[in-house]
C-alpha positions as a LaTeX table, in Angstrom:
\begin{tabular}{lrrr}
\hline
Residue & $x$ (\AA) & $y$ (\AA) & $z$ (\AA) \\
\hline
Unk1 & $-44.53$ & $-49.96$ & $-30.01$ \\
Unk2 & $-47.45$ & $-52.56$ & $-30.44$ \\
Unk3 & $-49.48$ & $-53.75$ & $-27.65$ \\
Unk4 & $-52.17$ & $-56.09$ & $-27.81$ \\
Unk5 & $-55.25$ & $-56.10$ & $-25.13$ \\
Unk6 & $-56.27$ & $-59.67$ & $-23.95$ \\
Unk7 & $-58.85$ & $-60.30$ & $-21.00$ \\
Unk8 & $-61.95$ & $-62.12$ & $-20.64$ \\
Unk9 & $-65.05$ & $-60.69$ & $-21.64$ \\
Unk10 & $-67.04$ & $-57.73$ & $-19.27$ \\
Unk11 & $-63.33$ & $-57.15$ & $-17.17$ \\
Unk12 & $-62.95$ & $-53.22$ & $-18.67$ \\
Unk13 & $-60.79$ & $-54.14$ & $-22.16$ \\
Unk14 & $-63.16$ & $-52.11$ & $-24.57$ \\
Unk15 & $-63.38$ & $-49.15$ & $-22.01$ \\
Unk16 & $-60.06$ & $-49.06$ & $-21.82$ \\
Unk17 & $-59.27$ & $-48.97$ & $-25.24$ \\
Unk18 & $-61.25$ & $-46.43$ & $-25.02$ \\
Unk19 & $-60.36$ & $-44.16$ & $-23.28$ \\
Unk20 & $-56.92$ & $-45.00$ & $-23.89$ \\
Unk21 & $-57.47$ & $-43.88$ & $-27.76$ \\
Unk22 & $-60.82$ & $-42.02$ & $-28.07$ \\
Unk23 & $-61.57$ & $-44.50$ & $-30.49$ \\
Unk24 & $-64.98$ & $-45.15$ & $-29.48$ \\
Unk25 & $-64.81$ & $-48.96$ & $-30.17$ \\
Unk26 & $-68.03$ & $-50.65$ & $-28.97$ \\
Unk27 & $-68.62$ & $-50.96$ & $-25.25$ \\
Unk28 & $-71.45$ & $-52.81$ & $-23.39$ \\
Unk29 & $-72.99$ & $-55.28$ & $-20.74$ \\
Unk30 & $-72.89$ & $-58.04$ & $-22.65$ \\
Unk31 & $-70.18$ & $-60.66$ & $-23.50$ \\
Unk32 & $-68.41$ & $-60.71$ & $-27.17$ \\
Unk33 & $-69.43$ & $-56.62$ & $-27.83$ \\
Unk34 & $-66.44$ & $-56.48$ & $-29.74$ \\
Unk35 & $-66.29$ & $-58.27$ & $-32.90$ \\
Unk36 & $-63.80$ & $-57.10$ & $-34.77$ \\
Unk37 & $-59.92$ & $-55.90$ & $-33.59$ \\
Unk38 & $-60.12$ & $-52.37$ & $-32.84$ \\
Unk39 & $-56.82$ & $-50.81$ & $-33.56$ \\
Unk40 & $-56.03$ & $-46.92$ & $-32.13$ \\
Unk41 & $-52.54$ & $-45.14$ & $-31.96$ \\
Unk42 & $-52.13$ & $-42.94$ & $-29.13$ \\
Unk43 & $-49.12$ & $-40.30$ & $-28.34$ \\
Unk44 & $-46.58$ & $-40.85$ & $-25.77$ \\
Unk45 & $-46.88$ & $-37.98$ & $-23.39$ \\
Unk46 & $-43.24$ & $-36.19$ & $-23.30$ \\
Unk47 & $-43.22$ & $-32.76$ & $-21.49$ \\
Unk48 & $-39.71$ & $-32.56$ & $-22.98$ \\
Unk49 & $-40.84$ & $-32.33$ & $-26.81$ \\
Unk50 & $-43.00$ & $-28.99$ & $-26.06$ \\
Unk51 & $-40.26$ & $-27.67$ & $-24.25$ \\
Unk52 & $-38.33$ & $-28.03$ & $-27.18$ \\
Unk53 & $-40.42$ & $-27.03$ & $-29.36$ \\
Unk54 & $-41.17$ & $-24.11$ & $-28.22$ \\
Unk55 & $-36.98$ & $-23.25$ & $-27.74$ \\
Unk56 & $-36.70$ & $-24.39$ & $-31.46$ \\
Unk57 & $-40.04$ & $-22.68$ & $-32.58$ \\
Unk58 & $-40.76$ & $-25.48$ & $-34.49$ \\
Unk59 & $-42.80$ & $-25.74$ & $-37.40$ \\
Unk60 & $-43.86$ & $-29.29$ & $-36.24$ \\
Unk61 & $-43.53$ & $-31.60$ & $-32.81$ \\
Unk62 & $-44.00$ & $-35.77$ & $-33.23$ \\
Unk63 & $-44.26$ & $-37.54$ & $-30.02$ \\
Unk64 & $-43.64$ & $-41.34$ & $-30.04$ \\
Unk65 & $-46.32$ & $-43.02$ & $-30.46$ \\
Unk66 & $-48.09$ & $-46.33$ & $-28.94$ \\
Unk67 & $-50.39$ & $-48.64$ & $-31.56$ \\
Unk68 & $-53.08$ & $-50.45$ & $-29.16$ \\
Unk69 & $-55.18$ & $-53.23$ & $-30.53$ \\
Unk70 & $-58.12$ & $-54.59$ & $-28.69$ \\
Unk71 & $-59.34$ & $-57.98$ & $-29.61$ \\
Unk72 & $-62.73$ & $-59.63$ & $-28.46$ \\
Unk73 & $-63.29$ & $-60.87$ & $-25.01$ \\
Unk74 & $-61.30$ & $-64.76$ & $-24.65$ \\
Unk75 & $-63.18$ & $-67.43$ & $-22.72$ \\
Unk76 & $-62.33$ & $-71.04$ & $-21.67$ \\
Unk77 & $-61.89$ & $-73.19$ & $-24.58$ \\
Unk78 & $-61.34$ & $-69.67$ & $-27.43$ \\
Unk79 & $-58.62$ & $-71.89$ & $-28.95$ \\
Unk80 & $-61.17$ & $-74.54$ & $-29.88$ \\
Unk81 & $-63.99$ & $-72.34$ & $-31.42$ \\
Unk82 & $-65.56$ & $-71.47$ & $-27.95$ \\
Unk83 & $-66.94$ & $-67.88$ & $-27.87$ \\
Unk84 & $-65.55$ & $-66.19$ & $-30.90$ \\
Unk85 & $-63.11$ & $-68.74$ & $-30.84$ \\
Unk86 & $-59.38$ & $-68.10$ & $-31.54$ \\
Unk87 & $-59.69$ & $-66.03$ & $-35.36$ \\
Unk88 & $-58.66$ & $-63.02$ & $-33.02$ \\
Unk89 & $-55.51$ & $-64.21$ & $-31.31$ \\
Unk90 & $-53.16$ & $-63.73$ & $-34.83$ \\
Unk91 & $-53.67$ & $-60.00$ & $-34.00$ \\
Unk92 & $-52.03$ & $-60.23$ & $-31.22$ \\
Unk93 & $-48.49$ & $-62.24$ & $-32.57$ \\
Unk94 & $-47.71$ & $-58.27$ & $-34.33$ \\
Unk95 & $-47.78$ & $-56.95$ & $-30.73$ \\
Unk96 & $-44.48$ & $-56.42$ & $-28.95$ \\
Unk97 & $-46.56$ & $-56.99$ & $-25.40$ \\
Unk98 & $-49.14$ & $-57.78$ & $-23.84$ \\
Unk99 & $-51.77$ & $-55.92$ & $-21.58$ \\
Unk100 & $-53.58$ & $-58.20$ & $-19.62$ \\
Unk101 & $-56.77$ & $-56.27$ & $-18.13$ \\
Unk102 & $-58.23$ & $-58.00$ & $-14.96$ \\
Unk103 & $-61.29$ & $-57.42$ & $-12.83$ \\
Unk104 & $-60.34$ & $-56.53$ & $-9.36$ \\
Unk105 & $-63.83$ & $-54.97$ & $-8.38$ \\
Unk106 & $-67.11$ & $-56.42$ & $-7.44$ \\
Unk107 & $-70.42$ & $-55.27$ & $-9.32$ \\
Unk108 & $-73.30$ & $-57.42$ & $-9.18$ \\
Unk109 & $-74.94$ & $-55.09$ & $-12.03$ \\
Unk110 & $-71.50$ & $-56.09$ & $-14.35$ \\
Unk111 & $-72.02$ & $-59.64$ & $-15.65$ \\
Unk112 & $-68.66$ & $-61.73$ & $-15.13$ \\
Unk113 & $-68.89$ & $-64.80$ & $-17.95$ \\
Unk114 & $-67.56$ & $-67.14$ & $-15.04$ \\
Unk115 & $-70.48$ & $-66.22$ & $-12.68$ \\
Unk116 & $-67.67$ & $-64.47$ & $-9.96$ \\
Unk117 & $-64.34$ & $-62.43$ & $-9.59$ \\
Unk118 & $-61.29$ & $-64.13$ & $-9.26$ \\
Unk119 & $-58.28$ & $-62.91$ & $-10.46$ \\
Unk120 & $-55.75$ & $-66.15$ & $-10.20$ \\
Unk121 & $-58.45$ & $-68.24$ & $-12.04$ \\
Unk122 & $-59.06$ & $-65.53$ & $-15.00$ \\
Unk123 & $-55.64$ & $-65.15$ & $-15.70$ \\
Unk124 & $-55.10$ & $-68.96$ & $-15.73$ \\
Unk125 & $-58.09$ & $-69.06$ & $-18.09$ \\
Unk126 & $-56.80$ & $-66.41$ & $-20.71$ \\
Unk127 & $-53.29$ & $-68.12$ & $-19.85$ \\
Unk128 & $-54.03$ & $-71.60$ & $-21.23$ \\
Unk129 & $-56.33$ & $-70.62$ & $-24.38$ \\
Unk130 & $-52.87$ & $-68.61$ & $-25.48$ \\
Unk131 & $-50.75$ & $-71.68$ & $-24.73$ \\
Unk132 & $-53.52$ & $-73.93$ & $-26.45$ \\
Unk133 & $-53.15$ & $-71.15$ & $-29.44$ \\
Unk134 & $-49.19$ & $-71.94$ & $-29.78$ \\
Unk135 & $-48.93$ & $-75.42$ & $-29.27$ \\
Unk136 & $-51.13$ & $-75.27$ & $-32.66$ \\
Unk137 & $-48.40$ & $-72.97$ & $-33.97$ \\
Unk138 & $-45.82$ & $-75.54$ & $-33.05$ \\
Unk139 & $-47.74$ & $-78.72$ & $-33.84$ \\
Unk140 & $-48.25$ & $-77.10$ & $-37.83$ \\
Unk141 & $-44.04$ & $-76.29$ & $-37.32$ \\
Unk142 & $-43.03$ & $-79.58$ & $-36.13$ \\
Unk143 & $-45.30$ & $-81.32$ & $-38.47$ \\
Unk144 & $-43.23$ & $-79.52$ & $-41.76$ \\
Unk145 & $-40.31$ & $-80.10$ & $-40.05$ \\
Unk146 & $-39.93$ & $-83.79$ & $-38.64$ \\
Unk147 & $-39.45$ & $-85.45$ & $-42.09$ \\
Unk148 & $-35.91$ & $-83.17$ & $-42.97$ \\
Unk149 & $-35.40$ & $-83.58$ & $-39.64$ \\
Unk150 & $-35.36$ & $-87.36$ & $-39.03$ \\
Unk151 & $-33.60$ & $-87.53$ & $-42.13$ \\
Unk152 & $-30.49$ & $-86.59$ & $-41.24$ \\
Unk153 & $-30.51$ & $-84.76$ & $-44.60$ \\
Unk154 & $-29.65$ & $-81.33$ & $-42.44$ \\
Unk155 & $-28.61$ & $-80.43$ & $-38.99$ \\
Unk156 & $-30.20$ & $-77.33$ & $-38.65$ \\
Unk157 & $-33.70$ & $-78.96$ & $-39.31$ \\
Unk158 & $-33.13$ & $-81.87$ & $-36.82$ \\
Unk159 & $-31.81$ & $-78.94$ & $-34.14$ \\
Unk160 & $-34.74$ & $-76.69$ & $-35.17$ \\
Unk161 & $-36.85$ & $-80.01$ & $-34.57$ \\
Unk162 & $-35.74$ & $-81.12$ & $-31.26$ \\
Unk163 & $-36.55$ & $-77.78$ & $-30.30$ \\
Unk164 & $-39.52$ & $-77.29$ & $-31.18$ \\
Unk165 & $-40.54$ & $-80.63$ & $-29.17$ \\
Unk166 & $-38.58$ & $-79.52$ & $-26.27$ \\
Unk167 & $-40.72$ & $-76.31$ & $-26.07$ \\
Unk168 & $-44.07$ & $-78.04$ & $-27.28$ \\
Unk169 & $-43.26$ & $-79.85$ & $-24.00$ \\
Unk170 & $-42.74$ & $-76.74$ & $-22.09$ \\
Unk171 & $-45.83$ & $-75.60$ & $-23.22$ \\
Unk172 & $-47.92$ & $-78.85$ & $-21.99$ \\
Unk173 & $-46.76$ & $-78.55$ & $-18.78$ \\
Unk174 & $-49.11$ & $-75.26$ & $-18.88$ \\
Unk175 & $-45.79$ & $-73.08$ & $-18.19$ \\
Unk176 & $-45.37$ & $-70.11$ & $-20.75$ \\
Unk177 & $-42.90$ & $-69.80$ & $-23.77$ \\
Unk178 & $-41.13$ & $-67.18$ & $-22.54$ \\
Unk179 & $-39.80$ & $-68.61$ & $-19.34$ \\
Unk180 & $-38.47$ & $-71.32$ & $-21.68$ \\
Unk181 & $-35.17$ & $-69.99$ & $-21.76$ \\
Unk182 & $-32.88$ & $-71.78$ & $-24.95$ \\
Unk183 & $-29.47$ & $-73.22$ & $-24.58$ \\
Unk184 & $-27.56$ & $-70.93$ & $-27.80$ \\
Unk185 & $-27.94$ & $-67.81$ & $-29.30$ \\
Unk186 & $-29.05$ & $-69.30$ & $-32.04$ \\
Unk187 & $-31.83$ & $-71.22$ & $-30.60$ \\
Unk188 & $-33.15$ & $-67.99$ & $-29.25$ \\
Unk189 & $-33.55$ & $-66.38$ & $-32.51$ \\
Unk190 & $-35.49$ & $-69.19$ & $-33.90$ \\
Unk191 & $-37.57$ & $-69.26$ & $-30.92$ \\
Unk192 & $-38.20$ & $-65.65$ & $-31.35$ \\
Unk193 & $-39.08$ & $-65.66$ & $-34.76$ \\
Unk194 & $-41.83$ & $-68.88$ & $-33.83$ \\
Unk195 & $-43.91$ & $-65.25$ & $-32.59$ \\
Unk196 & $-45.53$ & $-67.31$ & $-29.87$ \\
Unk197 & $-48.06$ & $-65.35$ & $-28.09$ \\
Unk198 & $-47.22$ & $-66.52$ & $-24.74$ \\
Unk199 & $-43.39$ & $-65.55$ & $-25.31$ \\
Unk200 & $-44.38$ & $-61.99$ & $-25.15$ \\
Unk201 & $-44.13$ & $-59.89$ & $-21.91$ \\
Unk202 & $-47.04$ & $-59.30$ & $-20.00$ \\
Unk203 & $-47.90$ & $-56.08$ & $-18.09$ \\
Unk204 & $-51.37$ & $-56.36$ & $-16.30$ \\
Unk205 & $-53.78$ & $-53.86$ & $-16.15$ \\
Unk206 & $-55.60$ & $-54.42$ & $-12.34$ \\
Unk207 & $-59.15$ & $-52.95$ & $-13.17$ \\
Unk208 & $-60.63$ & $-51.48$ & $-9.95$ \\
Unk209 & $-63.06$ & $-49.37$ & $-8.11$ \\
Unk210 & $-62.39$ & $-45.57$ & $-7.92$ \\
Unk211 & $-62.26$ & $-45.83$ & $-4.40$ \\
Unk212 & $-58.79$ & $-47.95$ & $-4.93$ \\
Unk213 & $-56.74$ & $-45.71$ & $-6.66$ \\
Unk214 & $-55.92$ & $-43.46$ & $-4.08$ \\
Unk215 & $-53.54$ & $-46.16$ & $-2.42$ \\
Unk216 & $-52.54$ & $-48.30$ & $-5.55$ \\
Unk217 & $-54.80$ & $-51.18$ & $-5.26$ \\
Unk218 & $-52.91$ & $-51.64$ & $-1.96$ \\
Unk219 & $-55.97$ & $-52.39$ & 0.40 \\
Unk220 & $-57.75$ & $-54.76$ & $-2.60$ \\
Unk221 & $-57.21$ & $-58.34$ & $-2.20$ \\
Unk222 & $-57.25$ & $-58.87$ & $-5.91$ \\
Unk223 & $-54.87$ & $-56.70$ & $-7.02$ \\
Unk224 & $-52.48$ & $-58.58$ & $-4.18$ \\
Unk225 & $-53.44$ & $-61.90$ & $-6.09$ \\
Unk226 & $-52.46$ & $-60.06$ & $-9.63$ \\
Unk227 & $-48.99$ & $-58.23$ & $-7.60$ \\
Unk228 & $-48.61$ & $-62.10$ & $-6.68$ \\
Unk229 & $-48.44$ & $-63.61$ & $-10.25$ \\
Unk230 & $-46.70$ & $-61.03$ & $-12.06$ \\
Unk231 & $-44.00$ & $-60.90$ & $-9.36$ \\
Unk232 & $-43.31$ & $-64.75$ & $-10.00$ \\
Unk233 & $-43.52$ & $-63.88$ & $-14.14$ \\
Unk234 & $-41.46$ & $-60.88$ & $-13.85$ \\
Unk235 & $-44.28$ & $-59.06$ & $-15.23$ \\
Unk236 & $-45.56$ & $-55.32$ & $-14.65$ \\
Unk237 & $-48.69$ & $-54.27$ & $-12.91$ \\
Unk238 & $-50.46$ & $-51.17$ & $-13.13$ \\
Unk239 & $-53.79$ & $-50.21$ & $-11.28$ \\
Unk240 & $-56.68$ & $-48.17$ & $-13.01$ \\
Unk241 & $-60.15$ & $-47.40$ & $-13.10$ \\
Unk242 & $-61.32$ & $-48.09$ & $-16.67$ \\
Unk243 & $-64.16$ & $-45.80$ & $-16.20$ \\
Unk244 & $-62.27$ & $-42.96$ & $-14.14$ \\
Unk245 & $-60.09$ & $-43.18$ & $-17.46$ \\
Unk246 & $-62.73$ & $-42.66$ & $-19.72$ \\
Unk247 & $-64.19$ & $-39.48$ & $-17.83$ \\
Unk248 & $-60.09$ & $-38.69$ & $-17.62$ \\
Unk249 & $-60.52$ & $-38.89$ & $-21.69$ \\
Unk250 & $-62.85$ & $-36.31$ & $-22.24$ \\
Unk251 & $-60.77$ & $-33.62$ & $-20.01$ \\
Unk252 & $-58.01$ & $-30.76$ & $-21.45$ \\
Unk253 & $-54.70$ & $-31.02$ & $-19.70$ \\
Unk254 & $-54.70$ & $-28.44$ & $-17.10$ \\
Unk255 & $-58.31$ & $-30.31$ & $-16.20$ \\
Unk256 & $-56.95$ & $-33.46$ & $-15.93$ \\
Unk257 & $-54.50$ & $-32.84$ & $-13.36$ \\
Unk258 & $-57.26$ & $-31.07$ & $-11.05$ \\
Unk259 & $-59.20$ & $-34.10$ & $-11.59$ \\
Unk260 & $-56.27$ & $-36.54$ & $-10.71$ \\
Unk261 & $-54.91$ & $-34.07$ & $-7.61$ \\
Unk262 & $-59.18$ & $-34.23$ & $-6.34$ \\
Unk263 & $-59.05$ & $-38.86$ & $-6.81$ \\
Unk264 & $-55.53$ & $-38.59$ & $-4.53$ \\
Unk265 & $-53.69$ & $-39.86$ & $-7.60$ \\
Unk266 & $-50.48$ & $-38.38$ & $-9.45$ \\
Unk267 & $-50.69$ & $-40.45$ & $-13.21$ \\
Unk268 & $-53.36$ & $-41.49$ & $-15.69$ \\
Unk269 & $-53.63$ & $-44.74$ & $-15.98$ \\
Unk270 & $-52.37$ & $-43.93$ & $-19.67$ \\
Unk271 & $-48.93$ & $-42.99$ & $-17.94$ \\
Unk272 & $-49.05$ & $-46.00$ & $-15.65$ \\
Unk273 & $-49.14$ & $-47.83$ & $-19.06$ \\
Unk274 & $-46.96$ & $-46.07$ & $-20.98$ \\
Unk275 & $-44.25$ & $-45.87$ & $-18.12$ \\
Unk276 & $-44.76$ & $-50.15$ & $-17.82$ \\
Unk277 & $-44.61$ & $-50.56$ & $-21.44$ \\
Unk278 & $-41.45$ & $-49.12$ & $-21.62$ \\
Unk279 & $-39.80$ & $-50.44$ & $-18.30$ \\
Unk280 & $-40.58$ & $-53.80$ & $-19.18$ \\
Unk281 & $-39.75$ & $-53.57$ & $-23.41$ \\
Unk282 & $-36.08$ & $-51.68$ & $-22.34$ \\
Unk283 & $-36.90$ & $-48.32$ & $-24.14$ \\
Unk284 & $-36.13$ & $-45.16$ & $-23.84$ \\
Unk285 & $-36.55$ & $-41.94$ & $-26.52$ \\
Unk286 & $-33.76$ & $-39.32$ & $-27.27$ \\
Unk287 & $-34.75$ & $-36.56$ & $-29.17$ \\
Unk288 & $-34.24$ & $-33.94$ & $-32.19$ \\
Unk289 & $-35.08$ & $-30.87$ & $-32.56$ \\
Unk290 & $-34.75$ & $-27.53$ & $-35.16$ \\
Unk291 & $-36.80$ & $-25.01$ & $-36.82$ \\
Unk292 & $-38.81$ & $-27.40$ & $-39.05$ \\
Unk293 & $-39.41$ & $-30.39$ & $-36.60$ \\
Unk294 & $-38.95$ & $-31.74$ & $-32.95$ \\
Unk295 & $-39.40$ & $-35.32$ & $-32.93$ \\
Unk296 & $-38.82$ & $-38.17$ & $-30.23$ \\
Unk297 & $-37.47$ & $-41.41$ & $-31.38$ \\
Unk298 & $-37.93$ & $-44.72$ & $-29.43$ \\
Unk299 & $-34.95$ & $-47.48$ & $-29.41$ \\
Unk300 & $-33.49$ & $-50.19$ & $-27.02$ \\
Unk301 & $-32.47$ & $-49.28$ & $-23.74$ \\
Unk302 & $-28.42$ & $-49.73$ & $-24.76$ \\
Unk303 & $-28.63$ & $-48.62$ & $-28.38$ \\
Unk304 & $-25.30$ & $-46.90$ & $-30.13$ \\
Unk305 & $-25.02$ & $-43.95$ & $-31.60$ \\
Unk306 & $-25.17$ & $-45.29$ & $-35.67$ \\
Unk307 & $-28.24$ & $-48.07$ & $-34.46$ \\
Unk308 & $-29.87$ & $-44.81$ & $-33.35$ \\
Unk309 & $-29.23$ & $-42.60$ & $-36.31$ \\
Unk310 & $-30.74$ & $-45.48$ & $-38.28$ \\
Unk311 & $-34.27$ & $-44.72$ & $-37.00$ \\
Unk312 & $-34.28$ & $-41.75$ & $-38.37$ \\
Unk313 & $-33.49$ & $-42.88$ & $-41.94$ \\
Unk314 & $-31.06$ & $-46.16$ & $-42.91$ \\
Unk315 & $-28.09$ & $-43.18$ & $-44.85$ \\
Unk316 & $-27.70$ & $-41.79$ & $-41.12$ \\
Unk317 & $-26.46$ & $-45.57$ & $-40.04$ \\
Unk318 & $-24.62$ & $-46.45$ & $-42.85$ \\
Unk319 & $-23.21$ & $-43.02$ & $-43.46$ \\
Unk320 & $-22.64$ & $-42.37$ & $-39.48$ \\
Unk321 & $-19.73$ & $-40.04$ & $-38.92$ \\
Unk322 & $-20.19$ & $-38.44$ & $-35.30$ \\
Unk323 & $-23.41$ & $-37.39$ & $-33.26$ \\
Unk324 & $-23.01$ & $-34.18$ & $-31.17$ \\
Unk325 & $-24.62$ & $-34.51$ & $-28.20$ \\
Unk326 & $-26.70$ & $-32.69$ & $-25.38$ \\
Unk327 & $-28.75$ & $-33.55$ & $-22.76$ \\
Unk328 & $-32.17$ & $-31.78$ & $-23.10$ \\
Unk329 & $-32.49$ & $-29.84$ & $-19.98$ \\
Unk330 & $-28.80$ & $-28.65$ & $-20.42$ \\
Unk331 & $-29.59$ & $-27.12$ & $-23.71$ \\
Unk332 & $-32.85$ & $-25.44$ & $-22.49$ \\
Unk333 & $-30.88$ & $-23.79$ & $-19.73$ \\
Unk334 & $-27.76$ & $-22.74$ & $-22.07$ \\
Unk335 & $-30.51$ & $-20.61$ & $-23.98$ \\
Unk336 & $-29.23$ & $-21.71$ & $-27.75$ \\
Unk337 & $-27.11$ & $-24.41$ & $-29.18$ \\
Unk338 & $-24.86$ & $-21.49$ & $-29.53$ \\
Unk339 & $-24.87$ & $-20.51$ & $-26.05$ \\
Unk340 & $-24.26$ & $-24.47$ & $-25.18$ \\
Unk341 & $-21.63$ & $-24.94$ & $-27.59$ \\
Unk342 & $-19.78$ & $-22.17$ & $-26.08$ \\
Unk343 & $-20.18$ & $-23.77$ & $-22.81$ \\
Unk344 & $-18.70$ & $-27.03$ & $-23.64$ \\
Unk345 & $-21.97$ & $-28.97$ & $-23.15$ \\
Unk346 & $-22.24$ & $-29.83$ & $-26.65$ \\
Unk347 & $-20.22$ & $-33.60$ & $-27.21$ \\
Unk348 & $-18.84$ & $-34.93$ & $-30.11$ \\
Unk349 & $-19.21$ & $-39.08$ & $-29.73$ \\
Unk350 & $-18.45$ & $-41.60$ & $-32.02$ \\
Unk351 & $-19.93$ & $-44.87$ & $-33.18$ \\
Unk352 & $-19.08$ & $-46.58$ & $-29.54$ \\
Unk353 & $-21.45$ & $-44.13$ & $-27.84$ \\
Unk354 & $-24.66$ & $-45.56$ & $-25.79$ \\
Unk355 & $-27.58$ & $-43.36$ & $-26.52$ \\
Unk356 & $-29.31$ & $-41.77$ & $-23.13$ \\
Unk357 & $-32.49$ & $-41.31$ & $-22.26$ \\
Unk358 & $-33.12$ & $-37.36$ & $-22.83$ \\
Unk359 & $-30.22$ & $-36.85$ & $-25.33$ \\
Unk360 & $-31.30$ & $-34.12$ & $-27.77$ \\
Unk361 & $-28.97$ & $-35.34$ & $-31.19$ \\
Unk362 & $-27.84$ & $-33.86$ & $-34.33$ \\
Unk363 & $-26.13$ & $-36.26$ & $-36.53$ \\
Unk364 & $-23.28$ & $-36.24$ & $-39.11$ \\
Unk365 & $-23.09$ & $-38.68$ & $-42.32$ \\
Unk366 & $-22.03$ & $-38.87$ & $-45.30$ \\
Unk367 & $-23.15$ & $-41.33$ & $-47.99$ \\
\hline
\end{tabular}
């Protein structure tokens, strides 16, 4: 998973990142600190893998992991060269989401490039420099396009064409790609494969005072103003303290939680994150484990049994014969596979079987 970090300049991005990654990326008072794209990857927190683990005494545990890539601050008119203009914004069409990060707080000592806080008018402000970066896209697209098209030399250019002007409208209206929703199938996979920034999901990061956390953000007007929008976008929200998480960053696990339990909080804002990113993407990890490795693997909420042998390696898929199948907890409890076998709690399924969340898999192929 690939998410991309968007938000004006001096609202808590870099500090996030941060403390997100440990990747010290540059972090100061002063508009446009970050230059260049900082990319860190960061492992998903699974209690469930060192459980295993240590029942398999494995050699090796791999957690999921979550590539974050922080891009200088946007301002009002990025897409046309303003600020560091809009050289950044092609990092952000890899990225399977978005995290928005908005200032919630008030700090005259923070400089805020629009002179004030307001949430509804900074997320309108990052919103149209990302439409204003696609309807370039699209403009370039329908540009290489119209000729074939008005042709009537081929039918899939002139369908490609007239919708790429019915979503170039869309976009002008100042209404985001992805609530353009496409008549076929097949106009939904070209649309996907445009990679419009503003067709991928959002999940807002509300960036508030310490004093905030212990109720969610609930008693801060802002964050109501954020809940607001991302309820109407079907987006996620998630409320932090950018510098609570760096201090959060520096602490062992057993020290973190004391620190959380003393704030009034349960999760990191690195959980909040990681439990919206997948929520809002679909996904969910099962999970292998043996003597030499115990690994989680992230698919599609939905995924069969041969789609999910395929992430290991593309001769499970192709080769797919059965998975046997155990929930984790189940097998820590039997004591061995053995033990669980002998129980019944070990399935055989076949290649119509839907993949759950916390299924521990072995599979069979031949090739």
């Amino acid at each position: 998973m690939k998410l991309g970090i968007v938000g004006l300049p001096n609202v808590g991005k870099s500090t996030l990142f941060n403390s997100l990654t440990r990747a010290g990326a540059a972090s100061a008072n002063f508009p446009f600190c970050t230059i260049d794209p900082n990319v860190g990857v960061v492992p998903v927190p699974d209690e469930r893998l060192k459980l295993l683990s240590e029942f398999s005494h494995s050699k090796k545990t791999t957690p999921a992991v979550i590539e974050f890539v922080d891009i200088a601050g946007l301002v009002r008119g990025a897409s046309r060269g303003e600020g560091l203009g809009n050289q950044f914004l092609a990092n952000i069409r890899e990225c399977d989401a978005i995290v928005h990060v908005v200032r919630c707080f008030e700090n005259e000592n923070i400089i805020h490039v629009e002179g004030s806080v307001d949430p509804v008018r900074d997320i309108e402000t990052i919103d149209l420099e990302l439409i204003f970066a696609d309807l370039e896209v699209l403009e370039r697209r329908i540009g290489k396009t119209a000729k074939t098209a008005k042709s009537g030399a081929s039918k899939d250019a002139k369908r490609e064409y007239d919708l790429l002007l019915e979503l170039k409208q869309h976009l002008e209206n100042g209404r985001k790609a992805i609530s353009f929703i496409p008549e076929d199938e097949e106009n939904a996979r070209f649309k996907a494969g445009l990679s419009l920034i503003t067709d991928k999901p959002v999940i807002y990061a509300a960036n508030v005072e310490d004093s905030d956390l212990a109720d969610d953000g609930a008693s801060n007007e802002f964050v109501g103003n954020v809940r607001e929008i991302a309820g109407k976008e079907g987006s996620e929200v998630f409320v932090i303290s950018a510098r609570i998480e760096e201090e959060i960053a520096e602490l062992e696990d057993d020290e973190k939680q004391e620190f959380l339990a003393d704030l009034g909080i349960e999760k990191s804002g690195l959980d909040k994150l990681i439990a919206a990113s997948y929520h809002l993407l679909g996904l969910m990890s099962f999970l292998t484990t043996g003597e030499d490795e115990t690994r989680a693997w992230t698919i599609p909420i939905g995924c069969k049994a041969p789609k999910a042998a395929g992430k290991i390696h593309t001769d499970f898929e192709r080769g797919f014969i059965k998975a046997e199948v155990i929930n984790y907890k189940e097998l820590l409890e039997a004591g061995s596979y053995a033990a669980a076998r002998e129980k019944g709690l070990v399935r055989i399924e076949g290649k119509e079987y839907v993949v759950r969340d916390g299924d521990v898999i072995l599979f069979r192929f031949n090739v």
